[in-house]
C-alpha positions as CSV (number, residue, x, y, z in Angstrom):
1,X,0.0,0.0,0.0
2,X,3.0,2.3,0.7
3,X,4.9,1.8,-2.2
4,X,1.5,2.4,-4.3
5,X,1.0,5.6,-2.2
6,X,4.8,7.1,-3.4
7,X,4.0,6.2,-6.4
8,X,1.3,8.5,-6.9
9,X,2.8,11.3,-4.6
10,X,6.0,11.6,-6.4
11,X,4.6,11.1,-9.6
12,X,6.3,8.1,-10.8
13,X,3.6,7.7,-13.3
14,X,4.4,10.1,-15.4
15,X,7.5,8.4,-16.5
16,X,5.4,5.2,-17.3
17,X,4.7,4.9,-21.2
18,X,0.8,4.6,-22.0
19,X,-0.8,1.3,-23.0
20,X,-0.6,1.2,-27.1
21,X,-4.9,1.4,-28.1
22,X,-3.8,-1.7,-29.9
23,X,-3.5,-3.8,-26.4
24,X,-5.9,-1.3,-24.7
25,X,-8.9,-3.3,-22.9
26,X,-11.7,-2.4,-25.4
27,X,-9.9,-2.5,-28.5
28,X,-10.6,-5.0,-31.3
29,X,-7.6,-7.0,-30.8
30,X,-8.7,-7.4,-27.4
31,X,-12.1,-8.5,-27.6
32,X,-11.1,-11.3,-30.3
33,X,-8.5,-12.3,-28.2
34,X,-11.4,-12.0,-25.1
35,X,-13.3,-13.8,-28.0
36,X,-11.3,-16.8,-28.7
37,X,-11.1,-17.3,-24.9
38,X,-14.6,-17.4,-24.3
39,X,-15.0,-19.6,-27.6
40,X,-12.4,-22.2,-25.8
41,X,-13.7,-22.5,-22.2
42,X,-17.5,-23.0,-24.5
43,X,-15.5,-25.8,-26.4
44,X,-14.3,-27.3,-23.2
45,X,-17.8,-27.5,-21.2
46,X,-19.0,-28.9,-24.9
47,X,-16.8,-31.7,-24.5
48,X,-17.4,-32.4,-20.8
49,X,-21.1,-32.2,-21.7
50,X,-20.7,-34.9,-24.5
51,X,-18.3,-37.0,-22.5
52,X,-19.7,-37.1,-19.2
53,X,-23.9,-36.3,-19.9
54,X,-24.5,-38.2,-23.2
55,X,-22.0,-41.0,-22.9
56,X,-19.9,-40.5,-26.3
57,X,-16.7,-41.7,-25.6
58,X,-13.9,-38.9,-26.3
59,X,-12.8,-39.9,-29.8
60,X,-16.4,-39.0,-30.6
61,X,-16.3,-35.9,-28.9
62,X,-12.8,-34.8,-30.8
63,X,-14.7,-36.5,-34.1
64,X,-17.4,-33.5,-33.5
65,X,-15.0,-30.7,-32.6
66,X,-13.4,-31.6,-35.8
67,X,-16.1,-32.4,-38.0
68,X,-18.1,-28.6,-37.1
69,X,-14.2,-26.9,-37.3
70,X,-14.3,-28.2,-41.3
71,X,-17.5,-27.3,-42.0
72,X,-17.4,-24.2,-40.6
73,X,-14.4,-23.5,-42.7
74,X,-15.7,-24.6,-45.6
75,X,-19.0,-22.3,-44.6
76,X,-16.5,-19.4,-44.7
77,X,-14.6,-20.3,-47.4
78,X,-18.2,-20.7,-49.7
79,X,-18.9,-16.6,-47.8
80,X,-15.7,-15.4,-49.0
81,X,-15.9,-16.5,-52.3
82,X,-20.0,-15.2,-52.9
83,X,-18.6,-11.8,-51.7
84,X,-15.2,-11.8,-53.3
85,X,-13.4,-11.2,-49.9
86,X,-9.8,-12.8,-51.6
87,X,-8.8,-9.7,-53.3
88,X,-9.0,-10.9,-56.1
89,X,-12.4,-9.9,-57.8
């Protein structure tokens, strides 16, 4: 508690560069990375659901996870395409 106290007192933080609004809280970068985290622990209580609720053994569960990652490629790779997102129409 002291050492935050000087801190403020003698100004230390002036000499402290700002956060970049790249790796500030609310940028964009930030809430994909937020995002991806969130999509991973949703990934993880999938699996346990699967595993542990339903039964399916955990090859099953991994067959799933992989089975909806390539279609949801292939989902995005159709999108891009009808909307010319490669550049290169």
């Amino acid at each position: 508690k002291t050492d935050f106290i000087n801190f403020i007192n003698d100004q230390e933080w002036k000499s402290i560069e700002p956060v970049s609004s790249w790796f500030g809280p609310s940028s964009f970068l930030m809430s994909s990375m937020s995002a991806l985290f969130q999509l991973s622990m949703w990934i993880r209580h999938g699996h346990g659901y699967l595993t542990e609720n339903l039964g399916i053994p955990v090859w099953g569960s991994y067959a799933i996870f992989g089975l909806a990652t390539l279609f949801s490629g292939l989902i995005l790779g159709l999108v891009s395409e009808a909307f010319g997102i490669d550049g290169e129409h």
